[in-house]
FIBANU-488100 format. One record per residue: residue number from 1; residue in three letters; x, y, z of N, C-alpha, C in turn. Coordinates in Angstrom, 1 decimal. Atoms other than C-alpha are relative to their C-alpha. Example, Ala and Ser with C-alpha at 12.3 -4.5 7.8 and 13.67 -1.06 7.14 Angstrom:
// residues 2
<node><i>1</i><aa>ALA</aa><n_px>0.9</n_px><n_py>-1.2</n_py><n_pz>0.0</n_pz><ca_px>12.3</ca_px><ca_py>-4.5</ca_py><ca_pz>7.8</ca_pz><c_px>0.9</c_px><c_py>1.2</c_py><c_pz>0.0</c_pz></node>
<node><i>2</i><aa>SER</aa><n_px>-0.9</n_px><n_py>-1.1</n_py><n_pz>0.0</n_pz><ca_px>13.7</ca_px><ca_py>-1.1</ca_py><ca_pz>7.1</ca_pz><c_px>-0.8</c_px><c_py>1.1</c_py><c_pz>0.8</c_pz></node>
//
This chain:
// residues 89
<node><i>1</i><aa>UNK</aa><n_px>1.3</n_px><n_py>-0.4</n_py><n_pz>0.2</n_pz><ca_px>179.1</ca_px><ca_py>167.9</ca_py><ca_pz>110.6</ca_pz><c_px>-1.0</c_px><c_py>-0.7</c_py><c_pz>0.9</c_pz></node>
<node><i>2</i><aa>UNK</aa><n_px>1.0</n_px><n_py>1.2</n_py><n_pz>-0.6</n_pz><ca_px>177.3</ca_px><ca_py>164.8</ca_py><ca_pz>112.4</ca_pz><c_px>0.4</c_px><c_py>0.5</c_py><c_pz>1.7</c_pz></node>
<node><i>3</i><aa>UNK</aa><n_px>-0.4</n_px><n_py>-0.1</n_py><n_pz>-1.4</n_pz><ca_px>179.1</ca_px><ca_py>166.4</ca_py><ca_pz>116.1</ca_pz><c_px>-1.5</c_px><c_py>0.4</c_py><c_pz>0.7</c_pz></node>
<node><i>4</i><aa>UNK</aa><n_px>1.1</n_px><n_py>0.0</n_py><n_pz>-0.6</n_pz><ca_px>176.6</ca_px><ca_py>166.8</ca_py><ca_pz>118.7</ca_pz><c_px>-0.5</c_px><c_py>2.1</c_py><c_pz>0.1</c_pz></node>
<node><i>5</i><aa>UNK</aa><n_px>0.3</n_px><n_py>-1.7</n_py><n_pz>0.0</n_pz><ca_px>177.5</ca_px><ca_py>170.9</ca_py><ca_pz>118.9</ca_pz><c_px>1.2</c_px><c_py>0.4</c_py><c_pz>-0.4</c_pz></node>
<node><i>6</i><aa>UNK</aa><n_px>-0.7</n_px><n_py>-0.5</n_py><n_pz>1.5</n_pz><ca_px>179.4</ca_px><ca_py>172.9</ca_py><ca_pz>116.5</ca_pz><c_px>0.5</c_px><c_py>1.2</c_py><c_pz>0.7</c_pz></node>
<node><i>7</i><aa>UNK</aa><n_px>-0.2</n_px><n_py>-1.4</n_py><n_pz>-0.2</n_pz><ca_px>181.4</ca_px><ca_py>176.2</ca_py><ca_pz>117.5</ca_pz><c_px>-0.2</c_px><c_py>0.6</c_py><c_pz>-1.2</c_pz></node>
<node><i>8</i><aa>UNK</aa><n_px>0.3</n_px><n_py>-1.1</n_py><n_pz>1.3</n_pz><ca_px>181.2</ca_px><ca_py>177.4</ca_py><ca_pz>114.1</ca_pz><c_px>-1.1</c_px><c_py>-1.0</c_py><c_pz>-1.1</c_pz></node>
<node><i>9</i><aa>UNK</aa><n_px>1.0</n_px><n_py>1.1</n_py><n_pz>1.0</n_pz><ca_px>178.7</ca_px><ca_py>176.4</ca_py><ca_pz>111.2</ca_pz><c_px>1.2</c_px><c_py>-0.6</c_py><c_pz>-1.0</c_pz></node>
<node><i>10</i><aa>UNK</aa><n_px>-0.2</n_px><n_py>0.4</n_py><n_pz>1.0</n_pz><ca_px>179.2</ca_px><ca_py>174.4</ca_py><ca_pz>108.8</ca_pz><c_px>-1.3</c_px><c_py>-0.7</c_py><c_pz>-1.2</c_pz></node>
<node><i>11</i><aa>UNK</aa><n_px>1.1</n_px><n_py>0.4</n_py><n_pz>1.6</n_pz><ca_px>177.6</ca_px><ca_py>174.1</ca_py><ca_pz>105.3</ca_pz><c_px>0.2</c_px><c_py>-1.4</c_py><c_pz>-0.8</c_pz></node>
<node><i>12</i><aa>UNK</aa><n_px>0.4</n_px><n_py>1.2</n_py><n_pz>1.1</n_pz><ca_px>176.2</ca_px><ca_py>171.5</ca_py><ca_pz>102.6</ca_pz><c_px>-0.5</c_px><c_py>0.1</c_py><c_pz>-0.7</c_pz></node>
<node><i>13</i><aa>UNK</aa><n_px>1.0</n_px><n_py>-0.2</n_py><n_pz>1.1</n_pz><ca_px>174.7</ca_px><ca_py>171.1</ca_py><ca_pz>99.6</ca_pz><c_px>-0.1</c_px><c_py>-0.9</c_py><c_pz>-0.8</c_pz></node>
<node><i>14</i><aa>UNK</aa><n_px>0.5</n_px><n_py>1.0</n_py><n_pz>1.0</n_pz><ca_px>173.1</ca_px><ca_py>168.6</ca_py><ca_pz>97.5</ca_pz><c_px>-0.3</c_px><c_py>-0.1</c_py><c_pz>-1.0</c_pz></node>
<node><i>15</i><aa>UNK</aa><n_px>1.0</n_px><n_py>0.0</n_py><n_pz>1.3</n_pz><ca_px>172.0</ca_px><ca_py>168.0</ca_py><ca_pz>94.0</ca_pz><c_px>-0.8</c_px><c_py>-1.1</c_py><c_pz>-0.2</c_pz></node>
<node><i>16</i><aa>UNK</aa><n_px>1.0</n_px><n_py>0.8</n_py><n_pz>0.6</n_pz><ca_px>170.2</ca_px><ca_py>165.2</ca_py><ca_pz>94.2</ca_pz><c_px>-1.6</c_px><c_py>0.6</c_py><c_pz>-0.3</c_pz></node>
<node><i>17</i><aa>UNK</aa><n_px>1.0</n_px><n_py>-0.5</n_py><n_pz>-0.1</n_pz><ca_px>166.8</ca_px><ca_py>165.5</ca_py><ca_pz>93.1</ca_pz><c_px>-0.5</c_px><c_py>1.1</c_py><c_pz>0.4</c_pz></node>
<node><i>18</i><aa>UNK</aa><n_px>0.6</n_px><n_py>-1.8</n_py><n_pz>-0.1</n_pz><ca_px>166.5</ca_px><ca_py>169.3</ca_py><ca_pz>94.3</ca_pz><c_px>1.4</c_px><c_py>0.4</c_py><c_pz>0.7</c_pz></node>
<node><i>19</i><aa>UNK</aa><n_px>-1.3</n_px><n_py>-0.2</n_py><n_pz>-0.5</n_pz><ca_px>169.2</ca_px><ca_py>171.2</ca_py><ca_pz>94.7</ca_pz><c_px>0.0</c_px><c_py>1.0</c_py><c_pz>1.2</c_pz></node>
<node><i>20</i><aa>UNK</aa><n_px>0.1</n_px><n_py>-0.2</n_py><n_pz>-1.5</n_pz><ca_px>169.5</ca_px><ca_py>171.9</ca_py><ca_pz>98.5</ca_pz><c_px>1.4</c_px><c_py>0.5</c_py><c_pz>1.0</c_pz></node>
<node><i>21</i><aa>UNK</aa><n_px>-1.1</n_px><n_py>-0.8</n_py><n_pz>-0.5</n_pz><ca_px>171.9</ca_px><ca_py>174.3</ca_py><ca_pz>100.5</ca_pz><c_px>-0.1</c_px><c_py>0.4</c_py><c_pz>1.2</c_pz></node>
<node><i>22</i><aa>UNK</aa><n_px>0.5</n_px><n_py>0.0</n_py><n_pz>-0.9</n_pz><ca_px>172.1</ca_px><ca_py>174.6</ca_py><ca_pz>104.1</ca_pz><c_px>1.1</c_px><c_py>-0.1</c_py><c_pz>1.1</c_pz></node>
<node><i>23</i><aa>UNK</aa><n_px>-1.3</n_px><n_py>-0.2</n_py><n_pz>-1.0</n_pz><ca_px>174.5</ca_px><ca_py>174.7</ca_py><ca_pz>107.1</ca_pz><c_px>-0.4</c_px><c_py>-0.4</c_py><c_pz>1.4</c_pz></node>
<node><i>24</i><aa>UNK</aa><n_px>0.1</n_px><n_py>0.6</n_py><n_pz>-1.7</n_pz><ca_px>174.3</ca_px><ca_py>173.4</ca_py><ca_pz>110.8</ca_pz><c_px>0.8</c_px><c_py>0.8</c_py><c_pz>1.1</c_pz></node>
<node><i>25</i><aa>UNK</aa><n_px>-0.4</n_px><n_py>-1.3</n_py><n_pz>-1.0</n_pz><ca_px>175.3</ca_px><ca_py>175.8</ca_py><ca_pz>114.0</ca_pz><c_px>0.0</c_px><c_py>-0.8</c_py><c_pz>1.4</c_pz></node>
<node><i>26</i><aa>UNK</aa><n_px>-0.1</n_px><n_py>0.3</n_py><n_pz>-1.4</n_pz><ca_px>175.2</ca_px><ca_py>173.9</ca_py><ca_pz>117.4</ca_pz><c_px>-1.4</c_px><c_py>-0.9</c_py><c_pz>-0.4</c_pz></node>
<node><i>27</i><aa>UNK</aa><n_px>1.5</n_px><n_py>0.7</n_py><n_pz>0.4</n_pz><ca_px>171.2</ca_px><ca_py>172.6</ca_py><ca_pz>117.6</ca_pz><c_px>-0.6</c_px><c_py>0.2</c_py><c_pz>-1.3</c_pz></node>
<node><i>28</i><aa>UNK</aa><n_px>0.7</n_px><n_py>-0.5</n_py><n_pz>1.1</n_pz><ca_px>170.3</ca_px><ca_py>174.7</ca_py><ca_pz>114.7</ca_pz><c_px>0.3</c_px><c_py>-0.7</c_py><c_pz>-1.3</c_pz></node>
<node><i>29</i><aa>UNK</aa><n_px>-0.5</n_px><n_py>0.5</n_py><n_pz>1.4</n_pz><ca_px>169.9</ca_px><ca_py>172.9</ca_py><ca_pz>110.9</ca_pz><c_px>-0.8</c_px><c_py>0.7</c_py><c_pz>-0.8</c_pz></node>
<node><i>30</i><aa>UNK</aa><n_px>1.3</n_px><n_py>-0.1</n_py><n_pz>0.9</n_pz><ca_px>168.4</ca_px><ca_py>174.8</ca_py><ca_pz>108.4</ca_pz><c_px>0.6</c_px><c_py>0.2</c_py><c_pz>-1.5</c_pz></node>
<node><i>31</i><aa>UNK</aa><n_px>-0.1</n_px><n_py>0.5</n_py><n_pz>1.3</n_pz><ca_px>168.3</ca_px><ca_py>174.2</ca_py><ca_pz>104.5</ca_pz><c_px>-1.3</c_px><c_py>1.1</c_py><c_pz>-0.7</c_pz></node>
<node><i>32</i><aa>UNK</aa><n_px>0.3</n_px><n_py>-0.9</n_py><n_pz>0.8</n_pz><ca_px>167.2</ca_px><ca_py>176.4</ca_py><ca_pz>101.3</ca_pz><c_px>-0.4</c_px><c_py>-1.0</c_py><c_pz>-1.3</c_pz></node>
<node><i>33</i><aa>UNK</aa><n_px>0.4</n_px><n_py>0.6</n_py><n_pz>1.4</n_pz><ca_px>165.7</ca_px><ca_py>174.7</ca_py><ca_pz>98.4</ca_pz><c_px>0.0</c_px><c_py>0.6</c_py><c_pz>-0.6</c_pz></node>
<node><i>34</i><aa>UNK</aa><n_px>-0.5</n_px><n_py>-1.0</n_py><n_pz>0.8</n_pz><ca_px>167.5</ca_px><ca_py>176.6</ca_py><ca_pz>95.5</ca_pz><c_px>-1.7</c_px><c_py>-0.3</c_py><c_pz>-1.4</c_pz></node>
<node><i>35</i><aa>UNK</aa><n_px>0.6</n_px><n_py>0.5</n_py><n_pz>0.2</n_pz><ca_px>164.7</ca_px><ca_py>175.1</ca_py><ca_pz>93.5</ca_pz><c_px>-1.8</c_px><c_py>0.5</c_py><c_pz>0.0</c_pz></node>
<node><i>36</i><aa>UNK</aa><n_px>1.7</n_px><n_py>-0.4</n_py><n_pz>0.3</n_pz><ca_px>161.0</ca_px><ca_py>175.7</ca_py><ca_pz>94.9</ca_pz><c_px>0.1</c_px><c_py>0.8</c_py><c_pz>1.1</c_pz></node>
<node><i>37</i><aa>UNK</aa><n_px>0.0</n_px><n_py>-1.0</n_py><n_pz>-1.0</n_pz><ca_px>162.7</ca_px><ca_py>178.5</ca_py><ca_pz>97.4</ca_pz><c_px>-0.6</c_px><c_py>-0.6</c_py><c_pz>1.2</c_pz></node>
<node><i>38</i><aa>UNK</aa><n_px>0.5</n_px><n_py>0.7</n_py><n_pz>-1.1</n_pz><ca_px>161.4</ca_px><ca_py>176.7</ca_py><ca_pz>100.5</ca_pz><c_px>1.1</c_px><c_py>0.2</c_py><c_pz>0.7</c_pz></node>
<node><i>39</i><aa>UNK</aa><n_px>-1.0</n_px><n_py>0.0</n_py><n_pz>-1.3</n_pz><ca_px>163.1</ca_px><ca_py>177.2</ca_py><ca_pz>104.0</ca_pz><c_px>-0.2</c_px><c_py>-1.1</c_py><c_pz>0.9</c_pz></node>
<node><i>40</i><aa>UNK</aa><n_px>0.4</n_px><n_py>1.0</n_py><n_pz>-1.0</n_pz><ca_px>163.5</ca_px><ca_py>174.6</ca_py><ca_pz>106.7</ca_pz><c_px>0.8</c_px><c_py>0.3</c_py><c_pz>1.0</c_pz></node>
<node><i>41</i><aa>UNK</aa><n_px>-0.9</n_px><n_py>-0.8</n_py><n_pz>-1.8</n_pz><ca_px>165.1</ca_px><ca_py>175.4</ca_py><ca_pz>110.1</ca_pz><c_px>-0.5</c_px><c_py>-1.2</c_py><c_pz>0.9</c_pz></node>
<node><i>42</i><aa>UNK</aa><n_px>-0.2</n_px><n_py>1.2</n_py><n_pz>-1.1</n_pz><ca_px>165.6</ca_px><ca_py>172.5</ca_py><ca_pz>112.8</ca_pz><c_px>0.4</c_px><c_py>0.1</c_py><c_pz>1.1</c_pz></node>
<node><i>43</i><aa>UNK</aa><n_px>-0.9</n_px><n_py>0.3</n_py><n_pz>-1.6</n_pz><ca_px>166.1</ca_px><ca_py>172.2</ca_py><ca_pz>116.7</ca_pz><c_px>0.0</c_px><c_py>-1.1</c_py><c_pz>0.1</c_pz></node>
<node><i>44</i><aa>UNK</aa><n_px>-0.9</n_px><n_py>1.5</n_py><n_pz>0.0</n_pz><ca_px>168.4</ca_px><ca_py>169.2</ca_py><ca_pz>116.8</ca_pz><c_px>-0.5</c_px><c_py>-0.9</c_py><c_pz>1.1</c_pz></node>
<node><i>45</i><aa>UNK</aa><n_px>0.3</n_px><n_py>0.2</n_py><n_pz>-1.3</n_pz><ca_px>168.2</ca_px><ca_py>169.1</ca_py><ca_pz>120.1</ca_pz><c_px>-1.4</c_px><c_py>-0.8</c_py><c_pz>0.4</c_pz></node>
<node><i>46</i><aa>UNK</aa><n_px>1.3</n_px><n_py>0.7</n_py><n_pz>-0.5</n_pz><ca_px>164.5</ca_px><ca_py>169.1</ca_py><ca_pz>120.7</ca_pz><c_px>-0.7</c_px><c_py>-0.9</c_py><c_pz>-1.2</c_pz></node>
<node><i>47</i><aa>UNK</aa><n_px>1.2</n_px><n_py>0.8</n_py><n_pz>1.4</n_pz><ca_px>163.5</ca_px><ca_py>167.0</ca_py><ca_pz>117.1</ca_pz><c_px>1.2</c_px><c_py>-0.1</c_py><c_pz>-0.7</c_pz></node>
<node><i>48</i><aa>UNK</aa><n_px>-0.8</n_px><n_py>0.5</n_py><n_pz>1.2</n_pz><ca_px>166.4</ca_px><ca_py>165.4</ca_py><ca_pz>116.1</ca_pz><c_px>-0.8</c_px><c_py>-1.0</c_py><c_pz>-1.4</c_pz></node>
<node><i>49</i><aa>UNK</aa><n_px>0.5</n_px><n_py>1.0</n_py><n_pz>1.0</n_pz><ca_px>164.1</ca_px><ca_py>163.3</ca_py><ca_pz>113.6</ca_pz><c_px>0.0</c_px><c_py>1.2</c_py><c_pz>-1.2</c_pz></node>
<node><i>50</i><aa>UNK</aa><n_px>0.4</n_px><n_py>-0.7</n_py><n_pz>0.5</n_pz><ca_px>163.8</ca_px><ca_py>166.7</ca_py><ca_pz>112.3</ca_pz><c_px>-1.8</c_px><c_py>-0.1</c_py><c_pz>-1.0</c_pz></node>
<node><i>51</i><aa>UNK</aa><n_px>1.8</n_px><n_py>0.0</n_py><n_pz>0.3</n_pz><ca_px>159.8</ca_px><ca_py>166.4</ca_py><ca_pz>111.8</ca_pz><c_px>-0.7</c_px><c_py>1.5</c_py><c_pz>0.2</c_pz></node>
<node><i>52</i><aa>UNK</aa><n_px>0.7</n_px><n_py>-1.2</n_py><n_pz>0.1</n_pz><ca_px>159.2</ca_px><ca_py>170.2</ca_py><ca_pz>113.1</ca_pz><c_px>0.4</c_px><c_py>1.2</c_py><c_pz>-0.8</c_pz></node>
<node><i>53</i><aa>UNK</aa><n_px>-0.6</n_px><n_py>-1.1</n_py><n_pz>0.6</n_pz><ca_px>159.8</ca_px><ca_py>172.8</ca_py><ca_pz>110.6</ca_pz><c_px>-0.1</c_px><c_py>1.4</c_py><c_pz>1.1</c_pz></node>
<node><i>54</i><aa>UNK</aa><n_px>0.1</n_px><n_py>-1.7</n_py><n_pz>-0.9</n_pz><ca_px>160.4</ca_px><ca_py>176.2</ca_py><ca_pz>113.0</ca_pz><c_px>0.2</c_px><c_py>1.0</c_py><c_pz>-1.0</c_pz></node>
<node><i>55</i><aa>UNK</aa><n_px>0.1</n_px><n_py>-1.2</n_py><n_pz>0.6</n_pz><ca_px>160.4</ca_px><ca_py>178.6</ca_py><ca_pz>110.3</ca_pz><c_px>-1.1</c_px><c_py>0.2</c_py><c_pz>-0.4</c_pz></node>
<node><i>56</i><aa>UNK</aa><n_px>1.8</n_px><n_py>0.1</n_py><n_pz>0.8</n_pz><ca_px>156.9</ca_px><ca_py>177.4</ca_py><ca_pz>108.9</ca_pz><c_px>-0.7</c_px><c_py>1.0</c_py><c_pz>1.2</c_pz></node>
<node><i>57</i><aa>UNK</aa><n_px>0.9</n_px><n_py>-1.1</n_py><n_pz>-1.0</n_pz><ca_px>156.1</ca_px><ca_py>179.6</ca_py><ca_pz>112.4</ca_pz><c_px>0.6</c_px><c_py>0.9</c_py><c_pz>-0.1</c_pz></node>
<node><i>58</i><aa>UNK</aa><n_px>-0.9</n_px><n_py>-1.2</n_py><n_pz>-0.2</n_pz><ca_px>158.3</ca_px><ca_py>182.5</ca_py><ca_pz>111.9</ca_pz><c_px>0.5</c_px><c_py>0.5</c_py><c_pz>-1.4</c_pz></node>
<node><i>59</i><aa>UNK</aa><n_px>-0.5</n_px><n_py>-0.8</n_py><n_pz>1.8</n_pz><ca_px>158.4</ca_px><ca_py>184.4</ca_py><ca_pz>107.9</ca_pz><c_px>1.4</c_px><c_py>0.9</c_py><c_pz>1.0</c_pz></node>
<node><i>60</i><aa>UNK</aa><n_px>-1.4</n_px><n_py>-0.7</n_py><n_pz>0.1</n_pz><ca_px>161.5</ca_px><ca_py>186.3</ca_py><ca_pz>109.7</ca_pz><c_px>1.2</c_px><c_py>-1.4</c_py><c_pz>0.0</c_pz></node>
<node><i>61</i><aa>UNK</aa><n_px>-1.4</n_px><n_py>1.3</n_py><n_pz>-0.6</n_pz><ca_px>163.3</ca_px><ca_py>183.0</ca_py><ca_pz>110.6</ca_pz><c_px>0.5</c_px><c_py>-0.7</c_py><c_pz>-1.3</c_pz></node>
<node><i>62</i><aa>UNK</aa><n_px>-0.1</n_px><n_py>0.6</n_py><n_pz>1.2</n_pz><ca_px>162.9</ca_px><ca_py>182.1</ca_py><ca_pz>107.0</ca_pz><c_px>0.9</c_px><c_py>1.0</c_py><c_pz>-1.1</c_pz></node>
<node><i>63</i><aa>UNK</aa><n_px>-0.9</n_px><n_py>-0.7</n_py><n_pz>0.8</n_pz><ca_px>164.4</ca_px><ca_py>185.1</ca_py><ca_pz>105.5</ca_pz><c_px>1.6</c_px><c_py>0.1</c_py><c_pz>0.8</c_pz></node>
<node><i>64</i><aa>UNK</aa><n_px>-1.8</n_px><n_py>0.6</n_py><n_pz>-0.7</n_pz><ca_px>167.6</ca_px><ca_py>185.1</ca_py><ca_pz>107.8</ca_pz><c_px>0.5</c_px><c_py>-1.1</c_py><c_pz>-0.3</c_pz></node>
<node><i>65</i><aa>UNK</aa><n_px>-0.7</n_px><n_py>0.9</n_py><n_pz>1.1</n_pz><ca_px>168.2</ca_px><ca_py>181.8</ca_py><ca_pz>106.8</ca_pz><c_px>0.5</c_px><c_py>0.0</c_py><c_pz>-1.3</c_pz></node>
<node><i>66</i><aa>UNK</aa><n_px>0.1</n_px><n_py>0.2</n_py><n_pz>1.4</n_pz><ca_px>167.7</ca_px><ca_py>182.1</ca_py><ca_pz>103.4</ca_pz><c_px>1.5</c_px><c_py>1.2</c_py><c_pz>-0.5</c_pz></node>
<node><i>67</i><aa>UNK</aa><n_px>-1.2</n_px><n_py>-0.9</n_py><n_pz>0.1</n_pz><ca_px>170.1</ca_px><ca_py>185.3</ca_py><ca_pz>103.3</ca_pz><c_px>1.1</c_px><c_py>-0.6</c_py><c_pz>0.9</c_pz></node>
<node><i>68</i><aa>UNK</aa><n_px>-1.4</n_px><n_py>0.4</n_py><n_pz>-0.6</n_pz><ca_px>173.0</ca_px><ca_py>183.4</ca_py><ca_pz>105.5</ca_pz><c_px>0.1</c_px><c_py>-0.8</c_py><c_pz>-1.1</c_pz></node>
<node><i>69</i><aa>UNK</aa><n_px>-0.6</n_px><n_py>1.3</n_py><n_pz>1.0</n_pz><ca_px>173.0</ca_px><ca_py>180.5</ca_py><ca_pz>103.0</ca_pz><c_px>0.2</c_px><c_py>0.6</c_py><c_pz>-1.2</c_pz></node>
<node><i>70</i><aa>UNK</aa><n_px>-0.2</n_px><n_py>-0.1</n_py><n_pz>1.2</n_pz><ca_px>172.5</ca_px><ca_py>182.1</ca_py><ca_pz>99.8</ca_pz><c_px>1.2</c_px><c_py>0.9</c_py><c_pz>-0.1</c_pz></node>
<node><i>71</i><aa>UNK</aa><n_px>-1.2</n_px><n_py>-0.5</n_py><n_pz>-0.1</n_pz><ca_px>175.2</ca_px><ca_py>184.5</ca_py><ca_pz>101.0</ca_pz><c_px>1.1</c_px><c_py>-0.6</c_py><c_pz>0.1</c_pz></node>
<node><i>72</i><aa>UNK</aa><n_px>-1.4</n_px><n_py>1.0</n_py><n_pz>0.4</n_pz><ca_px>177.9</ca_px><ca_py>181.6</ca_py><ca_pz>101.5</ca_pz><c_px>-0.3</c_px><c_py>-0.6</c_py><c_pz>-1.2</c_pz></node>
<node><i>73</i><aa>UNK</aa><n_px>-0.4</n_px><n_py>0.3</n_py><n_pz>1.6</n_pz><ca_px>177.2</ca_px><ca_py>180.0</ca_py><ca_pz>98.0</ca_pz><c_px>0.4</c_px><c_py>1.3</c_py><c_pz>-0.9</c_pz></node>
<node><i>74</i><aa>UNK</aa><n_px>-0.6</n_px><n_py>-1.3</n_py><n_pz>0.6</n_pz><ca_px>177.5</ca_px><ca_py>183.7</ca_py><ca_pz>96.5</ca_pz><c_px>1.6</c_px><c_py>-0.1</c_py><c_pz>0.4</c_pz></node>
<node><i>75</i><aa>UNK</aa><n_px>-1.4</n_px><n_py>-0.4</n_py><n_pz>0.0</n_pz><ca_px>181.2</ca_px><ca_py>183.6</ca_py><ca_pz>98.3</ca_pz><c_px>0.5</c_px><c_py>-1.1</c_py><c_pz>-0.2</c_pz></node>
<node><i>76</i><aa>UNK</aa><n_px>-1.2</n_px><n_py>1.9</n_py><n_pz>0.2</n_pz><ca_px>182.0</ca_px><ca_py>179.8</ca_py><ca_pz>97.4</ca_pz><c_px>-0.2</c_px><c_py>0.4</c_py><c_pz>-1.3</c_pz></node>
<node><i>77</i><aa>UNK</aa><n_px>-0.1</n_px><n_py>-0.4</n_py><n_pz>1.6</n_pz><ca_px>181.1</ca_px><ca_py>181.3</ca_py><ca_pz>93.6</ca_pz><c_px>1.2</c_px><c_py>0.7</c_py><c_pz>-0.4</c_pz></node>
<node><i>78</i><aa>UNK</aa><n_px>-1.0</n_px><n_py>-0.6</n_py><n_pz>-0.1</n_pz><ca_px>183.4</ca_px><ca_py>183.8</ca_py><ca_pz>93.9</ca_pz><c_px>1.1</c_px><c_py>-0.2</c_py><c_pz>0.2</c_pz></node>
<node><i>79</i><aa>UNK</aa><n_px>-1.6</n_px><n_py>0.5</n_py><n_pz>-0.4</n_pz><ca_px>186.2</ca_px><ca_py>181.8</ca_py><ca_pz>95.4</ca_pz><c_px>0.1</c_px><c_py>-1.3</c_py><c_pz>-1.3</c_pz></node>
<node><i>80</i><aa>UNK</aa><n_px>-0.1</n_px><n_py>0.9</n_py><n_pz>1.3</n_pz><ca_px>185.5</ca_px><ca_py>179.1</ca_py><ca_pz>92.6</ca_pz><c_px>0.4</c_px><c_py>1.0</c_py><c_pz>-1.0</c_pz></node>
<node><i>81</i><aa>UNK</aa><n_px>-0.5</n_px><n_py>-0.9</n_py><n_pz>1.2</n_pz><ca_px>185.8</ca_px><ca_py>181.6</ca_py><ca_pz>89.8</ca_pz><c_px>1.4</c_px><c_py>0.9</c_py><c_pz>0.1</c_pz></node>
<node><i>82</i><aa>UNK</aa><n_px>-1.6</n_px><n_py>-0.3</n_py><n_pz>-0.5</n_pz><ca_px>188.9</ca_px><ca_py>183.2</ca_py><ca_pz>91.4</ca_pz><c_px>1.0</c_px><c_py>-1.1</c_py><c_pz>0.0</c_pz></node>
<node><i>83</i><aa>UNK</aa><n_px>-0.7</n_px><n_py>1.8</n_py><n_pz>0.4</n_pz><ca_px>190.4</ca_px><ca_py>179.8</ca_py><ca_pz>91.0</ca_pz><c_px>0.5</c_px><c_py>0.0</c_py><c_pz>-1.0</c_pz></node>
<node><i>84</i><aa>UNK</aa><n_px>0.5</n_px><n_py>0.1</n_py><n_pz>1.3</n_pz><ca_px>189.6</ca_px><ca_py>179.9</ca_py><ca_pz>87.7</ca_pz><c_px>0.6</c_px><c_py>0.7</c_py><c_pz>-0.8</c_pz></node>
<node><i>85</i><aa>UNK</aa><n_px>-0.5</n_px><n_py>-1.1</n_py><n_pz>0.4</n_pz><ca_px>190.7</ca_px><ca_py>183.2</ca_py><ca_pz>86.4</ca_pz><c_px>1.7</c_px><c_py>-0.1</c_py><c_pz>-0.3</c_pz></node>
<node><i>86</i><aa>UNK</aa><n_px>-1.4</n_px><n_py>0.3</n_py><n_pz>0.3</n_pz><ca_px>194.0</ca_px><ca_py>183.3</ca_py><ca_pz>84.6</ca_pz><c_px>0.9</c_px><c_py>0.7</c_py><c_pz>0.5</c_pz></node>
<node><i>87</i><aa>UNK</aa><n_px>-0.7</n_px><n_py>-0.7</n_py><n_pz>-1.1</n_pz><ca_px>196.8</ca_px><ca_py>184.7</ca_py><ca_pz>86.3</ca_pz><c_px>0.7</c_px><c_py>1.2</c_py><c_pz>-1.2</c_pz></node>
<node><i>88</i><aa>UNK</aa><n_px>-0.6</n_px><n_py>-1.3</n_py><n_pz>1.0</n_pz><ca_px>198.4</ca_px><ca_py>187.7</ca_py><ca_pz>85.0</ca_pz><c_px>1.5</c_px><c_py>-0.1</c_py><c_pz>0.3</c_pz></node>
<node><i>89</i><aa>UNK</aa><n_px>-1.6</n_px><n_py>-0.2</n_py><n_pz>-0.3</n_pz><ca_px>202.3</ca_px><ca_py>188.1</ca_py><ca_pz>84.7</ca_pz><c_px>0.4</c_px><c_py>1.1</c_py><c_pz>0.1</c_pz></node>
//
């Protein structure tokens, strides 16, 4: 997760204090606050302190985010509950 650039994403998700879902791509970091629905989007690169939100300038950059993440927790539910599910003989 912490590599400098990523061939594929990879996701995270936190409960502390707000529960927060989000995934990293090469420069890109951006995070979903399941919570108070809030988007955050990050270039690593140019702001690793992450201090510039880039979606706060872009309502489309906020909904593509928000649909890539909330779409992999929808299939990490799915694969949890398939888990889950009793097996049939």
């Amino acid at each position: 997760m912490f590599q400098p650039k990523r061939e594929e994403p990879i996701y995270f998700f936190t409960a502390w204090l707000d529960y927060k879902v989000g995934y990293r791509l090469g420069s890109r970091k951006s995070v979903v606050s399941l919570l108070s629905d809030q988007v955050e989007t990050y270039n690593l690169d140019m702001d690793p302190q992450e201090k510039i939100n880039t979606s706060a300038k872009d309502p489309t950059i906020k909904t593509v985010e928000k649909v890539r993440i909330i779409d992999w927790v929808h299939n990490q539910n799915k694969f949890i509950l398939s888990k889950m599910a009793p097996k049939s003989r």
